[in-house]
C-alpha positions in Angstrom: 22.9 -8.2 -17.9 24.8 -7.1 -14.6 23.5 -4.6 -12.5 26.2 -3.2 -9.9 24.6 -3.2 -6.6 27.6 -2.8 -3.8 31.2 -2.7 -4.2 34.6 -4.0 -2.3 37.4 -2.1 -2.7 37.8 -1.6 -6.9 35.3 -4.9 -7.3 31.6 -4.4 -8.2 29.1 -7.1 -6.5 26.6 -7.2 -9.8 23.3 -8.6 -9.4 22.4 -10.6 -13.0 19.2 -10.1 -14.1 18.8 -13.5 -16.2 18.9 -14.7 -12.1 16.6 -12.1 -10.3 13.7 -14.3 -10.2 15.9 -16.7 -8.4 14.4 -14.3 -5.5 16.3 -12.4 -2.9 16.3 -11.4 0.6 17.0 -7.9 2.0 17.9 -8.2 5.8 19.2 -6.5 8.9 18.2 -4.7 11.9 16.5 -1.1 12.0 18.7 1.6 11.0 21.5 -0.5 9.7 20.6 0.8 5.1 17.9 -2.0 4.2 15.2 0.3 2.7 18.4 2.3 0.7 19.5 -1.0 -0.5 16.1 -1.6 -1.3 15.7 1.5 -3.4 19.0 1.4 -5.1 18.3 -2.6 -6.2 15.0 -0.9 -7.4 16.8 1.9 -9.5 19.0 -0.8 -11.0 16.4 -3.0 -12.3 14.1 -0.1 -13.4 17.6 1.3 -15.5 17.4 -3.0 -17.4 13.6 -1.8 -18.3 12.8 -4.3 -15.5 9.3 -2.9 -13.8 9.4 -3.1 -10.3 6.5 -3.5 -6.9 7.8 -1.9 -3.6 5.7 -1.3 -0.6 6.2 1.6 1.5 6.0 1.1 5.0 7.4 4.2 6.5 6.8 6.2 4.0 10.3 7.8 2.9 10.4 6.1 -0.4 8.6 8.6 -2.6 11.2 10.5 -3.1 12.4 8.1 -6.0 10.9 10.1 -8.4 12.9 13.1 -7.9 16.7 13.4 -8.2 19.3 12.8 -5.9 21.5 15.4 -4.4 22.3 17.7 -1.7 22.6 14.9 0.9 26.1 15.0 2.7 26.1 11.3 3.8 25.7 10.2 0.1 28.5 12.4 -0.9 30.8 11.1 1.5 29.6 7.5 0.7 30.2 8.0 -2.7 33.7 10.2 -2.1 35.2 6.8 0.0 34.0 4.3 -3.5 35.5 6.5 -5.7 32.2 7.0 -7.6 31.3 10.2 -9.2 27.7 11.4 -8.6 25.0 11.1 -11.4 21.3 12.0 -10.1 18.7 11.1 -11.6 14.5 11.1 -10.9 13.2 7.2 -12.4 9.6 6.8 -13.4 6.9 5.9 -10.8 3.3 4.7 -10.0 1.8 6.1 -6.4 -0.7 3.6 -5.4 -3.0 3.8 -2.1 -5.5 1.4 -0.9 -7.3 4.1 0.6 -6.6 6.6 -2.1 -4.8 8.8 0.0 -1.2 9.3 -1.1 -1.8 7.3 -4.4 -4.3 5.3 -7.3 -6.8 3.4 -5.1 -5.9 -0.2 -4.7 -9.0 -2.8 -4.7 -9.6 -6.7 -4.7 -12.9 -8.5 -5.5 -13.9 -10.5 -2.5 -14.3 -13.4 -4.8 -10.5 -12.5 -6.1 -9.2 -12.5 -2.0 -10.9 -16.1 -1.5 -12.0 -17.9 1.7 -8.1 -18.6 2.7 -6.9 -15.4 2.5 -10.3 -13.5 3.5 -10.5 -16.0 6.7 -7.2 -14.8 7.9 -7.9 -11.0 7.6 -11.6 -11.9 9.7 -9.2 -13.6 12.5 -11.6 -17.0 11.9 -11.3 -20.5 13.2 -10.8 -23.4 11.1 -14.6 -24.3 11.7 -15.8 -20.6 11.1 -13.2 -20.4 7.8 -14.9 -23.3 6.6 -18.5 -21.9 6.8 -17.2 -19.3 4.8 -16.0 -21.5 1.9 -19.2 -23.0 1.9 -21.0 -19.2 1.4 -18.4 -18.7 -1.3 -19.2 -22.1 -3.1 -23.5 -21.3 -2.4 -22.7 -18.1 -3.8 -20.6 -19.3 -7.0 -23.3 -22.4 -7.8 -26.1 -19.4 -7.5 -24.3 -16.9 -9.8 -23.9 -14.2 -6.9 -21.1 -12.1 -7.2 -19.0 -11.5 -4.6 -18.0 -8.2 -5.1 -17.4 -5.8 -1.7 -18.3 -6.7 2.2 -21.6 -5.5 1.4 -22.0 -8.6 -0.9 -20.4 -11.2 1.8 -22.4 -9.9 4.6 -25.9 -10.0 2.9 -24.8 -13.8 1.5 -24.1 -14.8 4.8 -27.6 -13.7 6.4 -28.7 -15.4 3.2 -27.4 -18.3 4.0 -28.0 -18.7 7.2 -31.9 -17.8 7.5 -31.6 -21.0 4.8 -29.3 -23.4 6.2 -31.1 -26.7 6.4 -31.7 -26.0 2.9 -27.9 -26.2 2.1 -26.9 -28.5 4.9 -27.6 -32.0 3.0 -25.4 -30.6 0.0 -23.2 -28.0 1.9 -22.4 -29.5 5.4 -24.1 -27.6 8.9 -24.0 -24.1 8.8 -24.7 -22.6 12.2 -26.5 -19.1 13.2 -23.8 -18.8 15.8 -20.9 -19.4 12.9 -22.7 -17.2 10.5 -23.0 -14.7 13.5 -18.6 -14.5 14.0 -17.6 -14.0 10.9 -20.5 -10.9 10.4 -18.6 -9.8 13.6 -14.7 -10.2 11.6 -16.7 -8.2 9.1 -18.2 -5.5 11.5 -14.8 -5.0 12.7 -12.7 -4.9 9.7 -15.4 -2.2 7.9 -15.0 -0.1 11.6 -10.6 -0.3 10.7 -11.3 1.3 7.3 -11.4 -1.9 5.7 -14.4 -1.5 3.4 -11.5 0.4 1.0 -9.8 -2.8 0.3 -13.1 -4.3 -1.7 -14.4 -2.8 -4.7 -14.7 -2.3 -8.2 -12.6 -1.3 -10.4 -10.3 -4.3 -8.8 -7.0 -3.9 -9.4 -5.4 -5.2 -13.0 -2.3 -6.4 -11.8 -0.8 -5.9 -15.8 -0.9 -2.4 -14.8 2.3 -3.1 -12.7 3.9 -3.9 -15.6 4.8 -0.6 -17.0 7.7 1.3 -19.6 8.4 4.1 -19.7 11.1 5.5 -22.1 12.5 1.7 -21.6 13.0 1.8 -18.0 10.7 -0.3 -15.5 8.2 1.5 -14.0 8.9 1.6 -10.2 5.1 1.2 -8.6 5.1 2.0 -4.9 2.0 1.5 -2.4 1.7 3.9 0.2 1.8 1.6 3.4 2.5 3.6 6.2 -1.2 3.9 7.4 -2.1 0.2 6.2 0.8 -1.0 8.5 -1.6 0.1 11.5 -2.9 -3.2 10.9 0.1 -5.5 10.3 -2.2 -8.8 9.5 -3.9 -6.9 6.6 -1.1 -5.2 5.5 0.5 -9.2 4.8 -2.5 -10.6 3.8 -3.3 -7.9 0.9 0.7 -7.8 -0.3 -0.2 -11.4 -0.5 -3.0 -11.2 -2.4 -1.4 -9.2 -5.0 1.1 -11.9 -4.9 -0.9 -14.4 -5.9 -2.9 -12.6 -8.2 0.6 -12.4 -10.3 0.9 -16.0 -9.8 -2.7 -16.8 -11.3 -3.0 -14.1 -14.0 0.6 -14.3 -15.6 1.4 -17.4 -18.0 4.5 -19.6 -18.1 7.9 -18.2 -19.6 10.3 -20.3 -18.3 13.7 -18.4 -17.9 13.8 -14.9 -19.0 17.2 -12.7 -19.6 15.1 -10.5 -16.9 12.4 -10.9 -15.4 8.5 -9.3 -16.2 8.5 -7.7 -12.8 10.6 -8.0 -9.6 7.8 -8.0 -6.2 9.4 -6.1 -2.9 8.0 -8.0 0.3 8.7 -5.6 3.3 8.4 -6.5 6.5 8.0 -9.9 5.8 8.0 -11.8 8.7 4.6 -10.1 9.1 3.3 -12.4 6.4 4.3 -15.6 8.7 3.1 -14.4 12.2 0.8 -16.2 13.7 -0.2 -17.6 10.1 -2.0 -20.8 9.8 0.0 -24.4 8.4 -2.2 -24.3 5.1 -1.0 -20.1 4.8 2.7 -20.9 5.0 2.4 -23.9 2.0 0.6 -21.5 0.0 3.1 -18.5 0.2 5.9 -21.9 -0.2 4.1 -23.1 -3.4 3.6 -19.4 -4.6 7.4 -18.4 -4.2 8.5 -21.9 -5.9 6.2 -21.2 -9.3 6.4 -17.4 -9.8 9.8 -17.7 -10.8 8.4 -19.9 -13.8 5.9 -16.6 -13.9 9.0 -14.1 -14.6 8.2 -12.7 -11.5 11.3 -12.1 -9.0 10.2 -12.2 -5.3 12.5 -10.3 -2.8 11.9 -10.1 1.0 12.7 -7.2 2.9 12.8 -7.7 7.0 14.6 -7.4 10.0 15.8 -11.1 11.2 15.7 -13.9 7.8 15.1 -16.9 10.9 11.4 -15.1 11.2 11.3 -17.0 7.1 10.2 -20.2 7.2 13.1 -22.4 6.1 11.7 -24.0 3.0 10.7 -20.5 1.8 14.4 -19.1 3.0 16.1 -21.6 0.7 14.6 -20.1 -2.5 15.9 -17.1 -1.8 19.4 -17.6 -3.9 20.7 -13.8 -3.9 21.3 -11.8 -0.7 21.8 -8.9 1.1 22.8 -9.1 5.1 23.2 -6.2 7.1 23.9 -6.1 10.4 22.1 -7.6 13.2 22.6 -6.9 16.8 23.7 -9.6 19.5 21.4 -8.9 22.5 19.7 -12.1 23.0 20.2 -15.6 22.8 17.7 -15.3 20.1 19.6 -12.5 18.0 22.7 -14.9 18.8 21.2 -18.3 17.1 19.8 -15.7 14.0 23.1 -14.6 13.6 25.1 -18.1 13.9 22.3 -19.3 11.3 22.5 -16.5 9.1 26.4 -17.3 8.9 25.8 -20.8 8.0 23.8 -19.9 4.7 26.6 -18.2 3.1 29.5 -19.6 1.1 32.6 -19.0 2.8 34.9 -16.7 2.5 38.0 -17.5 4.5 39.3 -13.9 4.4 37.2 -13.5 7.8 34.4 -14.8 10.1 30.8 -14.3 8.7 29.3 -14.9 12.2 31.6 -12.2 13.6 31.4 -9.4 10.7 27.0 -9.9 10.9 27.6 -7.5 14.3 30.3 -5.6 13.0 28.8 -4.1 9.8 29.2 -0.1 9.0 25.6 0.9 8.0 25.4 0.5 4.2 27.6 -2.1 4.6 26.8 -5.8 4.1 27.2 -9.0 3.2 26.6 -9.4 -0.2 26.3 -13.2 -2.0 24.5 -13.3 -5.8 23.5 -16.4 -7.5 26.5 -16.6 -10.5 25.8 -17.1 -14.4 25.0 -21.0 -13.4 23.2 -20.2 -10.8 25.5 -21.1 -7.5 25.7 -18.9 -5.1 28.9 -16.6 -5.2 31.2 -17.2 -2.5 30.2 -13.9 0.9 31.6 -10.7 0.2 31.8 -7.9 2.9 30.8 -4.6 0.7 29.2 -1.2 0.4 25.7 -1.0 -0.4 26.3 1.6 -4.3 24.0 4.8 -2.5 21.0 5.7 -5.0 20.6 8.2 -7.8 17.4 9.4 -6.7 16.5 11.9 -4.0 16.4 9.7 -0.5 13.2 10.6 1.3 10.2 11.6 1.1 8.7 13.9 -1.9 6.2 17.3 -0.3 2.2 16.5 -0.2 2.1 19.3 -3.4 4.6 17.1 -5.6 2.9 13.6 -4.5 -0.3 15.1 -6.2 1.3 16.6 -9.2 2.8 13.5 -9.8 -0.3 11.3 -9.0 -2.3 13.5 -11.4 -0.1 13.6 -14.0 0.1 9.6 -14.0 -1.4 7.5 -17.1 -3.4 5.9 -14.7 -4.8 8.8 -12.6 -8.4 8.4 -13.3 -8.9 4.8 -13.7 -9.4 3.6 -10.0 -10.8 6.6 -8.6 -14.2 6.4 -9.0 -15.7 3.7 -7.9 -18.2 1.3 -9.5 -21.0 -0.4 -8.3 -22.7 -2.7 -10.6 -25.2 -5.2 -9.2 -24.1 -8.0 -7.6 -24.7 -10.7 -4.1 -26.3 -8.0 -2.3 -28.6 -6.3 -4.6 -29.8 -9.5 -6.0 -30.4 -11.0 -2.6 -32.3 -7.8 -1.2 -34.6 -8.3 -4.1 -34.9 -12.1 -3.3 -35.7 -11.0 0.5 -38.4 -8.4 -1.0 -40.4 -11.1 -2.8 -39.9 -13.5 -0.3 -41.4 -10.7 2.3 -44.5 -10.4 -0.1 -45.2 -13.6 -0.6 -45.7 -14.3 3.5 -47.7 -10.8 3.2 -49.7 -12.4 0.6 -50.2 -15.6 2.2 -50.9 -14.3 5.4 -53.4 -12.4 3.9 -55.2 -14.8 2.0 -55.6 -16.9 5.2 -56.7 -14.2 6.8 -59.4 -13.7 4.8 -60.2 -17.7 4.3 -61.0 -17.5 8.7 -63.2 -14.2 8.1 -66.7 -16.3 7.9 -65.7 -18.9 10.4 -64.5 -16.5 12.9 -67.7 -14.3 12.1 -70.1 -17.7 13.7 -67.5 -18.2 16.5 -68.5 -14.3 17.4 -71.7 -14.3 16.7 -71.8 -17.8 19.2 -69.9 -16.0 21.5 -72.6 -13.1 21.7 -75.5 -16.0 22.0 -73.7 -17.4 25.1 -72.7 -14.2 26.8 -76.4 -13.6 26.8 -77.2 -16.6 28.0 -74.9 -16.1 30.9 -75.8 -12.7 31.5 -79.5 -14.1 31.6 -78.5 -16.5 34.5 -76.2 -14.2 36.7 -79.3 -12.0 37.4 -81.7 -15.4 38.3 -79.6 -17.0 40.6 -77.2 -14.5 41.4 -73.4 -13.0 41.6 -71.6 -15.4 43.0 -73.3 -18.6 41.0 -73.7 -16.6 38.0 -69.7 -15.8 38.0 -68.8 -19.4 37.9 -71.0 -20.0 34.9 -69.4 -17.2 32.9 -66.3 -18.4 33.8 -67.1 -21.7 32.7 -68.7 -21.1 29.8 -66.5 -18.5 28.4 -63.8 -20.8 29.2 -64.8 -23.5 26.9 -64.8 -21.3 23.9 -61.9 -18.9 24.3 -59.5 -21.6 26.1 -59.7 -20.2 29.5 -59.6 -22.2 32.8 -62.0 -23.0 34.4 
């Protein structure tokens, strides 16, 4: 199926959905159409009954599900490609990890894993390692890890007995133990406690008709952006959790869902070696999921390569030429592309209108089509944001409004270790106590000794007198009680 996404002159640039988990990239610099693009790519594919994940970052993207119209830019966009207007509202999904402005989005801390977990803590390589061997105690012991409640009690678990796991477990040290409570202090103080949590997420709820179009699901990420490395982290963990859950289909006439990455580069900053292959290995497979991949960001170079090169279709807008930085991006960018010899890539990267780009879809045979220099189709549905009233309404009227908002708690790591502390608490009580009582007789002869002796001593102060009588006091006493002489 062909799903007209920009147009050049009387041509249409269609994006074929047989090749849409052949993954994409969105790019260009602020300002110059990329989240448009984004949401008319998302229109298409929900119109093919193609479901569709989109983060929203800025927040103007709610406004999908309500028609288009009134806006004077579109009109004149759609006046100069002789295209007729035809508005239209397309089904959608609010979701929210913090319940705000949508269904309340939650991983397991067992689903996030030591990798992923480790990253949003800011730990070391030595301090991510402690905590894989928590997660492995607490997997071999049945504990489920559940919310941050859960990891931090397993932790002081672990580490009041950590010569008892060292022989099968490797050294786990108080100090080690004592950072990552800190990554976990911190994250709960950022309003992290509301990524972790029952119910978790079932990512199959992504995967929604209605009235054969793709539902369009859009996370509210405006306010988790505050916090760039957990905004990556959890996009990628809903990545992955595609990646595990879904089975093999090999190639699809359209794929099960297409995933929206924006911001992308943020998923690569400062992200360790062992990261990078994972999100590599990730993007390689999902396509054998049905799952599409598309990044979204602002310079492609801030991709690592071997991720970049799966990226068969794209979208370039324009980049600006104000460093020598922005000048290699853009002489790279230009080299991807297969030529067109009716003009200079390299020079028409700075030159672009915005909606305009440079357009290049993977063919029937899936090669590349040769760079064309187009307008971005404008979308059908209302561009902006929807009022706080609507969001509601349309939250609440949602089939899954209900489902996430509550929150469970069933037991799990920390209740069963808080008992475990109890009885281990009442079984020093007990001992201590029964000691206690096993001295009682022995300790009664010591005072009744003592008494004998103080007499005694008391006897020979007043016959020889103060100063004698002191130092055999002193001495005496000292014998029994440990004092010095």
């Amino acid at each position: 199926m062909q799903l007209p996404i920009a147009k050049t002159g009387q041509n249409y640039l269609n994006l074929l959905t047989q090749m849409a988990n052949r993954h994409g990239v969105i790019a260009g610099a602020t300002g110059t159409g990329k989240t448009v693009t984004l949401q008319s790519i998302a229109e298409k594919l929900s119109d093919a009954g193609v479901p569709v994940f989109l983060a929203d970052v800025k927040g103007d993207l709610t406004g999908i599900a309500k028609p288009g119209g009134g806006n004077a830019k579109v009109e004149e966009r759609l006046k100069e490609l002789g295209e007729s207007a035809s508005y239209q509202s397309y089904p959608v999904t609010f979701w929210d990890v913090f319940g705000q402005k949508g269904h309340p989005v939650r991983a397991t801390v067992s689903d996030m894993g030591p990798l992923l977990l480790g990253r949003l803590l800011n730990l070391s390589e030595i301090q991510e390692g402690v905590l894989s061997a928590v997660f492995q105690i607490a997997d071999d012991q049945g504990l489920l890890l559940l919310d941050l409640d859960d990891l931090s009690t397993a932790l002081t678990y672990v580490g009041q007995h950590a010569k008892e796991f060292r022989l099968k477990y490797g050294n786990i040290s108080s100090t080690t133990i004592g950072a990552i409570q800190r990554g976990i202090v911190s994250l709960k103080q950022q309003g992290g406690e509301s990524l972790f949590g029952e119910p978790a997420l079932n990512i199959f709820d992504f995967m929604q008709l209605s009235g054969g179009r793709g539902m369009i699901n859009i996370m509210a990420s405006d306010t988790l952006m505050e916090r760039p490395k957990t905004y990556a982290t959890f996009l990628l963990w809903l990545l992955s959790e595609l990646y595990e859950n879904l089975p093999e289909v090999g190639e699809l006439e359209k794929p099960k869902l297409v995933f929206f990455f924006d911001e992308a580069h943020l998923l690569f900053d400062e992200a360790p070696s062992i990261l990078v292959e994972k999100v590599e290995q990730v993007v390689r497979l999902i396509r054998s999921k049905g799952v599409g991949v598309f990044f979204v960001t602002q310079n492609p170079i801030d991709i690592p390569d071997k991720v970049l090169a799966q990226m068969g279709n794209r979208v370039q807008h324009a980049l600006r030429s104000y460093t020598p930085r922005d000048q290699k991006a853009i002489k790279a960018m230009s080299e991807t592309f297969r030529e067109n010899k009716s003009f200079s890539v390299e020079e028409a990267i700075t030159d672009l209108k915005v909606g305009e780009a440079l357009v290049s879809f993977l063919d029937e045979k899936g090669a590349p089509s040769m760079v064309q220099r187009a307008f971005v189709l404008p979308p059908k549905s209302q561009i902006g944001t929807l009022s706080d009233s609507e969001l509601s309404s349309f939250i609440k009227s949602s089939l899954q409004y209900g489902r996430y908002e509550k929150t469970v708690n069933r037991e799990s790591a920390h209740e069963i270790l808080m008992k475990r502390f109890k009885d281990e608490q009442l079984a020093i009580s007990e001992q201590s106590l029964a000691k206690s009582k096993a001295k009682e007789p022995q300790n009664q002869a010591l005072k009744m000794g003592g008494d004998l002796v103080e007499a005694m001593a008391k006897s020979a102060v007043r016959s020889v007198g103060y100063s004698l009588g002191r130092q055999i006091l002193r001495g005496v006493l000292g014998s029994i009680l440990g004092g010095k002489k």
